[in-house]
C-alpha positions in Angstrom: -23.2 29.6 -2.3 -26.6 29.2 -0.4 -26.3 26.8 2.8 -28.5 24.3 0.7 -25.6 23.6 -1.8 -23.4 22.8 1.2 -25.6 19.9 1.2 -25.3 16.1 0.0 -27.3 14.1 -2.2 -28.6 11.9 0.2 -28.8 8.0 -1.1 -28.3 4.5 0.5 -26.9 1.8 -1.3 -26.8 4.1 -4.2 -30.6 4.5 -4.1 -31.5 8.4 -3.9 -33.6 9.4 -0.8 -35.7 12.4 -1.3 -36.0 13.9 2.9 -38.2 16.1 4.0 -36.3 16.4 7.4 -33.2 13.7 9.1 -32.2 13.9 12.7 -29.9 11.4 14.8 -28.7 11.2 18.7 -25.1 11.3 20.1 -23.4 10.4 23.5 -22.2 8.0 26.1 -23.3 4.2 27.1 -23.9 5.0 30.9 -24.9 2.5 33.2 -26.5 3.9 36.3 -26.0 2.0 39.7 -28.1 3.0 42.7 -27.1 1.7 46.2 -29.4 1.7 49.0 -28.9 4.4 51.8 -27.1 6.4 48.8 -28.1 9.6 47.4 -26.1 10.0 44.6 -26.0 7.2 42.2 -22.6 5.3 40.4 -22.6 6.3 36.7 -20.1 3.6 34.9 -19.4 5.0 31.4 -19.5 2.1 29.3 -18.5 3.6 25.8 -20.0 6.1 22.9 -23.4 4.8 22.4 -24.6 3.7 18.8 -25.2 6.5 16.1 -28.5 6.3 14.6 -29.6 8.3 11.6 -33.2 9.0 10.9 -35.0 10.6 7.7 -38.5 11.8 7.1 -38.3 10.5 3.2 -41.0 11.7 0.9 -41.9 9.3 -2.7 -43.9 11.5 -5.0 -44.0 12.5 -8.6 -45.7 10.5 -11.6 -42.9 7.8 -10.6 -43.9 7.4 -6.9 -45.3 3.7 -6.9 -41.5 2.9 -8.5 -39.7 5.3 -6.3 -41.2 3.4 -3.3 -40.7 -0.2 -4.5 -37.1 0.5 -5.0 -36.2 2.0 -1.6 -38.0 -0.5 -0.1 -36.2 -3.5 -2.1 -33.0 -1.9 -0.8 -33.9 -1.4 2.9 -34.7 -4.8 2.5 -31.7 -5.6 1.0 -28.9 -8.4 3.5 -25.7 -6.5 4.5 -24.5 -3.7 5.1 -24.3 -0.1 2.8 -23.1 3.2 2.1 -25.2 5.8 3.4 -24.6 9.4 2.1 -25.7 11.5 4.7 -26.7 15.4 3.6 -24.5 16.7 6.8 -21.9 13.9 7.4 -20.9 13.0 3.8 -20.3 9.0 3.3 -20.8 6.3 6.1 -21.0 2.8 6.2 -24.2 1.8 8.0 -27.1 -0.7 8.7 -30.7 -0.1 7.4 -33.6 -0.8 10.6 -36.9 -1.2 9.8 -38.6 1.4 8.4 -42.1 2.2 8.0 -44.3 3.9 5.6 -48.0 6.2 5.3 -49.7 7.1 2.6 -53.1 9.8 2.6 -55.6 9.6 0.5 -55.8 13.1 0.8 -52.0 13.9 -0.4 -52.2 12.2 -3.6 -49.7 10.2 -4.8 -47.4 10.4 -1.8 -46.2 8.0 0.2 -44.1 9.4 3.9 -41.2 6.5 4.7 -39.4 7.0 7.9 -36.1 5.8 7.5 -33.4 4.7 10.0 -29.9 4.0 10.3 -27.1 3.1 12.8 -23.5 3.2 11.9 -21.4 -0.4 11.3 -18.4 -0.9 13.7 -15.3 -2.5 12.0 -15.5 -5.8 13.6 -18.1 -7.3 16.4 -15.8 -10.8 17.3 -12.2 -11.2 17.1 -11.5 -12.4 13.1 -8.3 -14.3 12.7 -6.0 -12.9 9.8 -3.6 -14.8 8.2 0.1 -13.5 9.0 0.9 -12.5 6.1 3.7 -10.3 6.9 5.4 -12.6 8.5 5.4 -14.9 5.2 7.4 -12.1 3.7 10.0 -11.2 6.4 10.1 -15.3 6.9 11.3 -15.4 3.6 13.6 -12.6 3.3 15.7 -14.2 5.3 15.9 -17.1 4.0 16.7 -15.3 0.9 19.3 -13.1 2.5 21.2 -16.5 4.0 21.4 -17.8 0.4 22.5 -14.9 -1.4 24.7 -13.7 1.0 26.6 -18.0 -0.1 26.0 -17.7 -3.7 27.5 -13.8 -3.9 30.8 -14.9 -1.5 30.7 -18.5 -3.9 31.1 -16.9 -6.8 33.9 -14.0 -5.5 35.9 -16.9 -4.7 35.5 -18.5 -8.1 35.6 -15.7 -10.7 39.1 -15.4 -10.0 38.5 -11.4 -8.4 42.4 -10.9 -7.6 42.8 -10.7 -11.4 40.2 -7.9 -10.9 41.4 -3.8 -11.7 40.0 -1.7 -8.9 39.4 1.2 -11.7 37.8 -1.2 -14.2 35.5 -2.5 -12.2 34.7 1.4 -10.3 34.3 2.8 -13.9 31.9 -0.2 -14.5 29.6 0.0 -11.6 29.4 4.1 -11.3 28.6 3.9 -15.2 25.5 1.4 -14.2 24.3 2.7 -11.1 25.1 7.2 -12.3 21.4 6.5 -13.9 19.7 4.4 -11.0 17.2 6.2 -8.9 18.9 6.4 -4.8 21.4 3.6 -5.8 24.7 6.4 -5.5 23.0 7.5 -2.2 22.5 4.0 -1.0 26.2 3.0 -1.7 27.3 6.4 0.0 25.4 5.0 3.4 27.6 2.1 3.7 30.8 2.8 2.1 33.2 5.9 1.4 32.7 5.8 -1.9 31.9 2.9 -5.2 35.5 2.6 -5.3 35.8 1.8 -1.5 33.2 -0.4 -1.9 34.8 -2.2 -4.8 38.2 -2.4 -2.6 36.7 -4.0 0.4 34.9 -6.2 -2.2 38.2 -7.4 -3.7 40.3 -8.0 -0.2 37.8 -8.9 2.3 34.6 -10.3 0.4 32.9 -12.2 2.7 32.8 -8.6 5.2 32.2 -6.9 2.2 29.2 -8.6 0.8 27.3 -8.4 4.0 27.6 -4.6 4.2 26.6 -4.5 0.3 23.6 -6.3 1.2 22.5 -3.6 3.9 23.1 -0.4 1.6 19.4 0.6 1.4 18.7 -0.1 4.8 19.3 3.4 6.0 16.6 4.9 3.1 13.9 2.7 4.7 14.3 3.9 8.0 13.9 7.1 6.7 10.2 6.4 5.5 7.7 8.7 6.9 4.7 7.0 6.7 2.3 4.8 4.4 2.6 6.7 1.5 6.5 7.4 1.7 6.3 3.5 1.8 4.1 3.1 -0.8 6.2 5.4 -3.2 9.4 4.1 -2.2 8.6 0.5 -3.4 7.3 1.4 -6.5 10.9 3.4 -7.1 12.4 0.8 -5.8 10.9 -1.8 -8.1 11.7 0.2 -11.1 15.6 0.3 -9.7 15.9 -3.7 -9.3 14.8 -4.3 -12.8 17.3 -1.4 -13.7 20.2 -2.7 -12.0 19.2 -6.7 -13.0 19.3 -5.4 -16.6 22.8 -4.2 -16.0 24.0 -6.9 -14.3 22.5 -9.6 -16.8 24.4 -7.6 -19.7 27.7 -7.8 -17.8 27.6 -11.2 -17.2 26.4 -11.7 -21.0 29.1 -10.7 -22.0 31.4 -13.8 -24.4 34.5 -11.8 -23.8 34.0 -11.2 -19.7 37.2 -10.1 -18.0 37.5 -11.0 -14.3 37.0 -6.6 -13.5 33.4 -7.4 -15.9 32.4 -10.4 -13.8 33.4 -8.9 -10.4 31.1 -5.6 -11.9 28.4 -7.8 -12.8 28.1 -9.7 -9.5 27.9 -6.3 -7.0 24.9 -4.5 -9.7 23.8 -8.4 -8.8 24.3 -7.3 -5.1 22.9 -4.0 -5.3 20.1 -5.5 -7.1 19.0 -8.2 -4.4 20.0 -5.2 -2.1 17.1 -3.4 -2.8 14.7 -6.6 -3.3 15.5 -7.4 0.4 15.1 -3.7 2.1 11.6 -2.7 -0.1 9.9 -6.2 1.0 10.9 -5.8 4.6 9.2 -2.1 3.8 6.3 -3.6 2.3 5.6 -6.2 4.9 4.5 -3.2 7.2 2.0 -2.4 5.3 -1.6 -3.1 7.3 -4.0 -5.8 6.1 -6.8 -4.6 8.4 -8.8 -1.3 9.1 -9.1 0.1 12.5 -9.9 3.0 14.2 -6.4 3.9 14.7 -4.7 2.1 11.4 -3.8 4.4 8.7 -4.3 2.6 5.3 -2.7 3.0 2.0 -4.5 3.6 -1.4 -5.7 1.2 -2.7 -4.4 1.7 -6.4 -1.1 2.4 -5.3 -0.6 -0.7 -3.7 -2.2 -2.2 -7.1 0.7 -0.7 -8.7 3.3 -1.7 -6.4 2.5 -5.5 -6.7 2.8 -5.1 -10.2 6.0 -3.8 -10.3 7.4 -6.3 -7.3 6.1 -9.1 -9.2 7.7 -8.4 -12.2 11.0 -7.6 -10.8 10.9 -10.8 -8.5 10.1 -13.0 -11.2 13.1 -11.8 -13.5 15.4 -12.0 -10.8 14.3 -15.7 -9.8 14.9 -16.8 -13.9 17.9 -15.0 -13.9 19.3 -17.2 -11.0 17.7 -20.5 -12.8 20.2 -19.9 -15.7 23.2 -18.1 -13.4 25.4 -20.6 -14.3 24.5 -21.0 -18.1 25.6 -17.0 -18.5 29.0 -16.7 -20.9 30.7 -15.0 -17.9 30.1 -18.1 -15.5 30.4 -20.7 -18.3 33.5 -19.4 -19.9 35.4 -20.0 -16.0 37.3 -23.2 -15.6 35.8 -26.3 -14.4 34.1 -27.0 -11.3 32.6 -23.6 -10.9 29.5 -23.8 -12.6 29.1 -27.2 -10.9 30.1 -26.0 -7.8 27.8 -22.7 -8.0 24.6 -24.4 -9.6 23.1 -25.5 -6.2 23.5 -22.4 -4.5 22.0 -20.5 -7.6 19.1 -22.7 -7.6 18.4 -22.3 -3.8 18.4 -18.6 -4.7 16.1 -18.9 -7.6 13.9 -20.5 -5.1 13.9 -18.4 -2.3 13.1 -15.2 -5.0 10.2 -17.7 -5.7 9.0 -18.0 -2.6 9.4 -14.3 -1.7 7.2 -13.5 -5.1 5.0 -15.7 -3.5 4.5 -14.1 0.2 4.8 -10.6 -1.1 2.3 -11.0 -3.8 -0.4 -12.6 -1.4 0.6 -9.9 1.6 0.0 -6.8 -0.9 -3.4 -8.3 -1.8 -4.0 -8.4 1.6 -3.1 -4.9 1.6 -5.2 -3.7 -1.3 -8.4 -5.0 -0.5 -8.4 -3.2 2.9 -7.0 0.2 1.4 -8.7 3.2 0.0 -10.8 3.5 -3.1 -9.9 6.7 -5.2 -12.7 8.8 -7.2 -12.9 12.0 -9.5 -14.4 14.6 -8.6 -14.7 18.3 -9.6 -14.9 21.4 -7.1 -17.4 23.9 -8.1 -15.2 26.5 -7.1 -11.8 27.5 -5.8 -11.8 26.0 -2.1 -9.6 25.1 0.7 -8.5 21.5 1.0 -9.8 20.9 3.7 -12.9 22.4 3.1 -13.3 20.4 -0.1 -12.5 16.9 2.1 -15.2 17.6 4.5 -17.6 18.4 2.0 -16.7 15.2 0.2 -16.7 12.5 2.6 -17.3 14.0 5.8 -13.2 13.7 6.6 -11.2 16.7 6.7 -8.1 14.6 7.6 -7.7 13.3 3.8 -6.9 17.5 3.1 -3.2 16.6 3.2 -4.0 13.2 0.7 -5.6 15.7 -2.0 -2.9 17.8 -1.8 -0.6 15.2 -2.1 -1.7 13.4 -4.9 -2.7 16.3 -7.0 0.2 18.2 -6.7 -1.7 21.1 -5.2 0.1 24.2 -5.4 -1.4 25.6 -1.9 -3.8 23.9 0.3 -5.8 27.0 0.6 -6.6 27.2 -2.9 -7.4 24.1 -4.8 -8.0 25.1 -8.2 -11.6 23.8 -10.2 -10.3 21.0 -11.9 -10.5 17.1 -12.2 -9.1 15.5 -8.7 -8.4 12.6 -7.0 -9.9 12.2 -4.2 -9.8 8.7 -1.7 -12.1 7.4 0.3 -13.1 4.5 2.5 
């Protein structure tokens, strides 16, 4: 490979730019006080000074006239743009004025001399809407009124009737196929049939702790994209463990070890809903300098998932009451549990709500993803340098392409993000 092909296809707002040569200026903002009766002068350093990038551009060929028109339109063009730069790979910049010169003596050529200067991330102070706060605002709401309806209906389903083994052969047969849920349990309690013990003689201690049993697998998140993976696994795990519970409490011939087996998958369930939007809400809605942002896509996915499993858990709690296992129980239970049921269906409501508008939020400040194709075998890093100027997103390829080893990134199709 010839130092040429280490080279990119310059362009600006997708338009090609066919240079001749490109130089730019770094360094510092100094501002230089002199004093009289002073030799030496006071330098204040007052920040890294604006990048400009400059390109001798050349529009020739039997398409020159058209070649010329179009880069101009786009110089010309409001806002700001992507600039691929031949050394520095992608860049969001703004276009100066440029200026052109044509000879009569070079034919049909036309010299442009281009400029640029790279876009900071924000000139004035923006205000954002709080979105995170929306979501933790109504976790706990939702948390207060789960935490009445689960200890409301313990005391109604007549749990003393309950057999310890039942009810543990019930639960570990749900949750054996549940991705984290055994491990989750295993944080909190000794074992599913401790947990269904303190359940039957001390509920209301109980049910608290079986609301916290994923809390320990979030803290152990290491970063954005453990975050982002864990609430997609997590979604697919509420909509398991909802599906489980919905069939217990389905049933026309519930026992009071069914209903009490039913009512912790419910826990485990809301469980998880409460610890992966407490997750999620951490997510950044902003770029910065120093924020790390997720994927765009990813997030994409994860609001699908969340959204799907919220809303089936909010119509589930609309018709709690109307289930053959709640029905079937002597009068006034359903009466008595209707309200809290529906303050539950409302506070999954409002949570679909917040979480749905906060992972928006999210995904229109994360990264894009593309395809692209190395031409050889290369290191990772060497291959995210060459494709957007970033050799920090080695570790991302890796990741998301299951590289075997980072020094050798085989020539295939990848995914590759970008800003």
């Amino acid at each position: 490979m010839s130092w040429k092909d280490r080279l990119h296809d310059a362009s600006f707002k997708g338009q090609p730019i066919k240079w001749l040569a490109s130089d730019g200026k770094v360094g510092r903002r100094l501002a230089e006080h002199e004093f009289p009766q002073r030799d030496r002068p006071w330098v204040e350093d007052m920040g890294r000074m604006i990048r400009p990038f400059s390109f001798t551009a050349v529009c020739c060929g039997d398409k020159w006239l058209e070649e010329l028109n179009q880069l101009l339109a786009v110089i010309e063009s409001p806002g700001e743009g992507e600039l691929v730069h031949p050394l520095f790979g992608r860049l969001t910049v703004s276009a100066r004025p440029a200026s052109w010169s044509m000879n009569l003596e070079a034919g049909g050529r036309v010299d442009v001399q281009l400029e640029f200067i790279e876009t900071g991330d924000l000139l004035f102070p923006v205000p954002v809407k709080q979105t995170a706060t929306a979501v933790r605002d109504a976790g706990v709401t939702l948390l207060d009124r789960v935490n009445a309806l689960l200890a409301e209906t313990m005391a109604q389903i007549d749990a003393v009737k309950a057999r310890v083994a039942d009810v543990t052969g019930m639960v570990n047969g749900a949750i054996s196929g549940v991705a984290g849920a055994v491990d989750a349990v295993l944080t909190v309690f000794e074992s599913v049939q401790d947990m269904v013990e303190q359940v039957l003689t001390l509920p209301a201690t109980a049910i608290g702790k079986l609301l916290t049993v994923f809390e320990v697998a979030k803290l152990r998140l290491g970063g954005l994209a453990d975050a982002t993976k864990w609430g997609l696994r997590q979604g697919q795990a509420i909509r398991q463990l909802r599906a489980r519970a919905k069939a217990l409490f389905g049933r026309s011939n519930s026992t009071p070890s069914s209903r009490v087996a039913g009512l912790l998958l419910k826990g485990l369930a809301l469980a998880a809903t409460l610890s992966v939007a407490d997750a999620l809400a951490g997510l950044p809605v902003q770029r910065g300098v120093s924020v790390e942002v997720p994927v765009a896509a990813d997030i994409r996915e994860v609001r699908s998932t969340m959204q799907v499993a919220l809303w089936d858990l909010a119509s589930d709690e609309t018709g709690f009451t109307q289930t053959p296992a709640i029905a079937s129980l002597p009068p006034p239970a359903a009466t008595d549990l209707q309200p809290m049921s529906y303050a539950a269906s409302q506070a999954l409501i409002e949570l679909h709500r917040a979480l749905g508008g906060h992972l928006a939020a999210v995904e229109s400040a994360g990264l894009q993803l593309q395809t692209l194709t190395p031409v050889s075998v290369l290191p990772a890093l060497v291959l995210a340098y060459q494709a957007h100027g970033n050799a920090a997103l080695a570790d991302e390829i890796v990741s998301r392409n299951a590289i075997a080893h980072p020094l050798f990134v085989p020539v295939q199709p990848l995914q590759v993000a970008y800003e």
